[in-house]
C-alpha positions, 0 to 999 in steps of 0.5 A, spaced: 500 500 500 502 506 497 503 511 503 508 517 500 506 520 494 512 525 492 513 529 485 518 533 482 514 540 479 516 543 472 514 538 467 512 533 472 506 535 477 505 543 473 503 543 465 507 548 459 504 553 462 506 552 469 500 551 471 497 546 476 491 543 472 483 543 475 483 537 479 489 537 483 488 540 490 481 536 490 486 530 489 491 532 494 486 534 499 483 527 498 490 525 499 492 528 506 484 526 508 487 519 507 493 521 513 498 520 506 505 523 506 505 528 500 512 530 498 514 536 493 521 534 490 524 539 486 530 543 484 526 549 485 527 554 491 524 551 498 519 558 499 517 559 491 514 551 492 511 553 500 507 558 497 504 554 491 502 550 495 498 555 500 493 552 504 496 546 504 504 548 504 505 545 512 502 540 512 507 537 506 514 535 505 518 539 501 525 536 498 527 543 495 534 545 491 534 538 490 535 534 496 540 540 499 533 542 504 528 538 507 522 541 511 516 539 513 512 545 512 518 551 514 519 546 520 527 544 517 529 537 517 535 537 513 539 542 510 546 541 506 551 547 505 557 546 501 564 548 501 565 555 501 571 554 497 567 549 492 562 556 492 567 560 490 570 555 485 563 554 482 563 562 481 569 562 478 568 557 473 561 561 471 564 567 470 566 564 464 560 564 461 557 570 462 551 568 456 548 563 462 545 566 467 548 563 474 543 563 481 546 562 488 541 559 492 541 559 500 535 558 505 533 564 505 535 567 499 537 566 492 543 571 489 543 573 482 549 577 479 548 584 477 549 583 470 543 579 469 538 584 471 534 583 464 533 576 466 528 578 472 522 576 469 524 569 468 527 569 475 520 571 478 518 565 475 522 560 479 525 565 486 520 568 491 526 570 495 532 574 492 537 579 490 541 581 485 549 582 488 555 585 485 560 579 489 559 574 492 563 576 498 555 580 499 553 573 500 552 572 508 549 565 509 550 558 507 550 556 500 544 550 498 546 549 490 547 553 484 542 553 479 544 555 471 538 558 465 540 558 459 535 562 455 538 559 448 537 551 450 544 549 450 543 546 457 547 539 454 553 543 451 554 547 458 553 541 462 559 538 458 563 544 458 563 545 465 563 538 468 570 538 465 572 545 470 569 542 476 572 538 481 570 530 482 565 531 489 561 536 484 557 534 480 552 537 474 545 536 471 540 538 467 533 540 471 529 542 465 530 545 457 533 551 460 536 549 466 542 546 469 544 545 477 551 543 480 552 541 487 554 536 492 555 529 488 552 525 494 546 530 494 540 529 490 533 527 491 534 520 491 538 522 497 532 527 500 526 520 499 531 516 503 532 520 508 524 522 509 522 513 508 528 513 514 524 517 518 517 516 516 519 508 517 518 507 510 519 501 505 520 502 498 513 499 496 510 504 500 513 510 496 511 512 489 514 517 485 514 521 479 519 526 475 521 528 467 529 530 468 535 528 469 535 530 477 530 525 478 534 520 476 536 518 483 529 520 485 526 513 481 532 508 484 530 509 490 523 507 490 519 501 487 513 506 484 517 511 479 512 513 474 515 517 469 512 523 464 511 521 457 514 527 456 520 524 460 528 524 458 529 517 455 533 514 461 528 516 466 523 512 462 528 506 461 529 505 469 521 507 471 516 502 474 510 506 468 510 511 464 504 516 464 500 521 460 505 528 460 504 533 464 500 537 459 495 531 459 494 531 467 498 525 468 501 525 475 493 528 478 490 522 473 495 516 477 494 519 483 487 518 483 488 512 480 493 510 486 487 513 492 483 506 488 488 502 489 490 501 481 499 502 481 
């Protein structure tokens, strides 16, 4: 019997238009009547995901900034800060590349360099907490994970690019057609399912799990129910227990309500 269900956000649990469809939040009110755990998993920034999911937001757990912070509601669980000299490393290699866009994400805030003033309106897509900065010496907390927008969807080009600059403990992805995330090579989402099934007292055959990327990869092993996008990369599929309609065609709300009958 399933007790936790967990989804990844963009291209997963939201639509093109990065809307959650008409059904949702009956199904998930459905969901906590039922005293089912449910987990937002994703690269996002933990207080963007919080305030989507207002009324509901503490009654949840979130996996945000890819495993690096846990919470249940704003109550932390787990957080991971890297390295200050794996943080300015990071910045040096990104300062290469001044046509992609790189976003330092702590707890509180997200950090975005000076020069990318012009990408606001793609930032307040993603960040409800941030600030523009002139060095990344302005920074005074804990670095969580740094996120990269590439507006020319050349992600699989920067990922090699820059994977070949960093260090062997960090690692580079793909989260999206114009996103990349670096961080700790030991964190990811996978990391994140694992430590709440630990804490919840939770086998595998009790979680499922849905995602589209490559960030959740990690994610899927660790569980025995990954149901992945249509609209998913094609190793995601290749490990997945299913796959299900895309994200446009309501996918993750129609396995939902299936799973609340019983049918995995």
């Amino acid at each position: 019997m399933i007790h936790l269900l967990a989804t990844d956000m963009d291209g997963t649990l939201l639509n093109s238009q990065k809307e959650f469809d008409n059904e949702f939040f009956e199904v998930l009110q459905k969901v906590l009547e039922k005293e089912m755990y449910f987990v937002i998993a994703s690269g996002n920034q933990f207080y963007h995901l919080y305030n989507q999911f207002l009324p509901y937001s503490d009654e949840l757990y979130f996996i945000s900034e890819n495993g690096s912070f846990i919470t249940k509601g704003k109550k932390e669980l787990y957080s991971f800060i890297m390295d200050k000299q794996d943080v300015q490393t990071i910045y040096n290699i990104l300062k290469q590349y001044s046509e992609i866009m790189p976003v330092i994400g702590g707890k509180e805030k997200s950090y975005i360099p000076q020069q990318y003033l012009s990408f606001k309106e793609e930032i307040e897509r993603h960040y409800d907490e941030y600030a523009f900065i002139d060095d990344i010496h302005e920074i005074k907390e804990g670095i969580l994970k740094f996120s990269i927008h590439d507006p020319q969807h050349h992600v699989e080009k920067y990922v090699e690019l820059i994977k070949k600059e960093l260090p062997a403990h960090l690692k580079i992805m793909t989260s999206g057609n114009e996103w990349m995330d670096i961080q700790h090579e030991t964190i990811n989402k996978g990391f994140g399912i694992h430590f709440l099934m630990n804490i919840l007292h939770l086998t595998k055959e009790e979680c499922a799990v849905f995602g589209d990327q490559m960030n959740d990869y990690e994610l899927f092993q660790n569980v025995h129910y990954s149901y992945a996008m249509k609209n998913a990369i094609q190793p995601l599929k290749e490990i997945a227990f299913q796959v299900i309609d895309s994200n446009d065609e309501s996918g993750v709300t129609g396995k939902i309500k299936e799973i609340l009958k019983g049918e995995l």
